[in-house]
Steps between C-alpha positions, in 0.01 A plus 500: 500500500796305648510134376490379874208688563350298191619206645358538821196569346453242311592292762247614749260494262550166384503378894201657603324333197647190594436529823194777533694571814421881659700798466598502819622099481684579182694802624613307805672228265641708268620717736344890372238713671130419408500830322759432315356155407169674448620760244682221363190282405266808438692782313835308370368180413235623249806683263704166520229273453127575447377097477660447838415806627113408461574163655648651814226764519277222504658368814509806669166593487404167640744507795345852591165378506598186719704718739270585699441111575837445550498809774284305699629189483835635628320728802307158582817300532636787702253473773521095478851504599545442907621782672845530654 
């Protein structure tokens, strides 16, 4: 593996532990697809780091579980803005 694919990794990883910001969130400030940031945390992470990789796992089960929240929340603000 490329050492700035390790690099990235590990510092996605370490952000979305620091953070437990989604997938989605975290591709958007690092600037990479949410597959690629996906892959990253589920398939790469675990041969670099297998500590870290449980962490992060961790986190994203929990954000799945809440997204469904957060889906409404955002279709409730979206009706609560005034119309143009």
């Amino acid at each position: 593996m490329n050492d700035y694919i390790v690099e990235r990794v590990l510092e996605i990883s370490e952000h979305v532990i620091k953070t437990e910001s989604t997938v989605r969130k975290v591709s958007e400030m690092f600037g990479v697809s949410k597959s690629t940031v996906h892959k990253d945390l589920t398939e790469r992470l675990p041969n670099i780091n297998k500590e870290l990789a449980e962490k992060v796992k961790t986190i994203l089960e929990k954000n799945k579980k809440e997204r469904h929240i957060r889906g409404g929340i955002a279709t409730k603000n979206k009706y609560l803005q005034p119309k143009n």
